[in-house]
Each structure stands twice: as C-alpha cells, then as structure tokens.
C-alpha distance (Angstrom), angle and dihedral (degrees) to the residues before:
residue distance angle dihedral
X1 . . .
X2 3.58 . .
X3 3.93 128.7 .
X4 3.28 121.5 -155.8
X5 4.46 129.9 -174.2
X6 3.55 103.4 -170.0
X7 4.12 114.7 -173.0
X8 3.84 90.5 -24.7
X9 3.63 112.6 -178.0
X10 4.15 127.0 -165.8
X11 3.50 129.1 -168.0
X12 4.13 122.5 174.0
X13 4.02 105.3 -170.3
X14 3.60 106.7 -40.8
X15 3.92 102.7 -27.1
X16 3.55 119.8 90.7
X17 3.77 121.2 -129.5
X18 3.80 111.6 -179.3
X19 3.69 119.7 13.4
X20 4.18 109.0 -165.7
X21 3.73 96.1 -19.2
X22 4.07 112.8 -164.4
X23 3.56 113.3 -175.3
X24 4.05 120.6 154.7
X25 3.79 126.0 -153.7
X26 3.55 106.5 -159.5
X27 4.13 120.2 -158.9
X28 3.68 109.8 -97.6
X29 4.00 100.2 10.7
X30 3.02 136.8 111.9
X31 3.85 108.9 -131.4
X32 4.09 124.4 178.3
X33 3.68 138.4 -158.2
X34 3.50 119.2 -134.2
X35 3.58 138.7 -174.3
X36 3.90 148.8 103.0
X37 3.39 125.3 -69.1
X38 3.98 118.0 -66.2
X39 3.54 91.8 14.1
X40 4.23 99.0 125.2
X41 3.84 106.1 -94.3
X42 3.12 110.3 119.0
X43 3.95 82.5 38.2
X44 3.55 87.9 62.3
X45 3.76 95.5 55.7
X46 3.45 91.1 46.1
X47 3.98 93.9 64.6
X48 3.50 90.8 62.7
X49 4.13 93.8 58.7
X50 4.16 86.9 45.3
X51 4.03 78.1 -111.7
X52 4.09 85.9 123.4
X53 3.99 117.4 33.0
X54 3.98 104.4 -135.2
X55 3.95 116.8 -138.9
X56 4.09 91.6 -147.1
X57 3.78 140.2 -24.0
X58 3.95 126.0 79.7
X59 3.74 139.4 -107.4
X60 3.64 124.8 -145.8
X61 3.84 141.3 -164.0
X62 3.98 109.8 -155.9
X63 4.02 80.7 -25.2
X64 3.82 93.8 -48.4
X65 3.77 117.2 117.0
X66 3.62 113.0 -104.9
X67 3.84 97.0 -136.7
X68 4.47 84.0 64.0
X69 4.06 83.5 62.1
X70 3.79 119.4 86.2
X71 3.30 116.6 -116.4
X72 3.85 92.1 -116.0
X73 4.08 90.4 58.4
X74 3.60 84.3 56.8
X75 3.47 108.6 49.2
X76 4.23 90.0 40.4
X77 4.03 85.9 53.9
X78 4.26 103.7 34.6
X79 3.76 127.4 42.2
X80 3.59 125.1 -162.7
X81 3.77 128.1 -173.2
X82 3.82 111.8 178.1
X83 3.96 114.9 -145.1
X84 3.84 86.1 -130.0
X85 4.04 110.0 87.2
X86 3.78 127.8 -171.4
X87 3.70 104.7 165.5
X88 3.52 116.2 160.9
X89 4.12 92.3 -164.4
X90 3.65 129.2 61.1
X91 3.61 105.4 -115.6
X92 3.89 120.7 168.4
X93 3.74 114.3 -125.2
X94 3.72 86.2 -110.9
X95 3.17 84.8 68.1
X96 3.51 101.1 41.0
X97 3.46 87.6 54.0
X98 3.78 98.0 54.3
X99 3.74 88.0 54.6
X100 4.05 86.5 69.6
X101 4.03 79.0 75.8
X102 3.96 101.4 54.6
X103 3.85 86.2 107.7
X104 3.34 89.6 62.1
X105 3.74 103.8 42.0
X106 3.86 98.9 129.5
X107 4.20 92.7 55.7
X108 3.45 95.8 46.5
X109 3.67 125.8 43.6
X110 4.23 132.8 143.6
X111 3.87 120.4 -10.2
X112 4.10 90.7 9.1
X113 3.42 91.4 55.0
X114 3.89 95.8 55.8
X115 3.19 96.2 50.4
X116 3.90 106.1 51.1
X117 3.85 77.5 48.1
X118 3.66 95.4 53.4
X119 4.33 90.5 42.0
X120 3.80 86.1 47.8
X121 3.75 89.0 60.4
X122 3.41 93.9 38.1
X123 3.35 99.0 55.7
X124 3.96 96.7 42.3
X125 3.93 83.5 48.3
X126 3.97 97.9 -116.4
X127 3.76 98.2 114.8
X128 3.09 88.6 116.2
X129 3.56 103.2 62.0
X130 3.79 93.8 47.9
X131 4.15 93.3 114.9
X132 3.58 95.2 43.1
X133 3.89 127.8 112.0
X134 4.02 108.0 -95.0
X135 3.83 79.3 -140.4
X136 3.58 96.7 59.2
X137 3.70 99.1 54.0
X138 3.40 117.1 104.7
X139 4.71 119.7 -130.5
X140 3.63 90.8 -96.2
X141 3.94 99.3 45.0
C-alpha cells in the first residue's frame, strides 16, 4: 500500500503548521519523519486519522483519496500510536498492544490473538516490556 501527502497544508488558529507538505509512503518501506521539536510531524500523521483538519493538499491510498476509504479499512491497514499518553487506566503494554487489533476483532479471537501480540512485540523488540504498567513507560519505549 502506498501513502502519499501531496502539498498538504496545516493551519491551527492563525499559525501555520505545514505549508505544501510532500511526504511518500512507499509499499514495503520503511519511511521516517524527522525533525525538531514543533516542526508538524506528528501533525502530519494526524491528518490522515481526521485527528488534524488540513487547509489544502491531498492524501492518497495506492492513489485513492483517503477520505473515499471507510474508516474501518483504515484503521485495519494503518496504526498510529501518538507519543503523547493520557490514559486514565492502567493497562500493560501487552495490552496496549493488543488493542492495535480491535479492527480486527471478529478474525482474531483467544490463543491467535496472543500470539500475533506476543510476535508483534517480538519483532519490534518490546517483549520485554509486555507486563509493565502502560503508565510507566517512558515516549520512546
């Protein structure tokens, strides 16, 4: 799948954030966003979820625009965990982790479920912060 921000623009009140944005996502890479502090990345994300409202500009799935998706296609196909966490309950990130799959609640259920949780943290090398408190983990964990 490839995910394309073509000439996005972001304004919040009166201050611009991104001014004709171009970022492509192509299938099978792994692409990252860098950039000091306050600089509209995780803004940028955000505009794909609806999160953040963009001014102008497009995004497109496999050169669809994302707004002719459901919702449910996107949240089965593209995660997003923002940095920023205000969790009022004390999940583990094992748990955190399996909510990635709510999407797909009716194909995976029980046994199935645990372990694509327990691979997903393998691979990303987290496994071993699968019992630990969601609210002791620091941004970067």
């Amino acid at each position: 799948m490839e995910l394309s921000f073509e000439q996005i623009n972001v304004t919040l009140g009166k201050k611009p954030i991104l001014k004709d944005v171009d970022v492509c996502v192509a299938d099978g890479k792994i692409t990252g966003i860098i950039g000091p502090n306050g600089s509209g990345k995780s803004t940028l994300i955000k505009t794909l979820f609806g999160i953040v409202k963009y001014r102008s500009g497009r995004i497109l799935i496999d050169g669809t625009p994302a707004g002719s998706y459901p919702r449910a296609f996107i949240a089965q196909n593209i995660g997003y965990i923002s940095q920023e966490t205000s969790c009022p309950f004390d999940f583990t990130a094992r748990e955190m982790v399996a909510m990635g799959l709510y999407p797909h609640a009716k194909k995976y259920r029980g046994a199935t479920r645990e372990a694509i949780v327990m691979d997903a943290m393998e691979q990303t090398g987290i496994a071993h912060l699968a019992d630990r408190s969601f609210l002791s983990l620091s941004g970067g964990e």
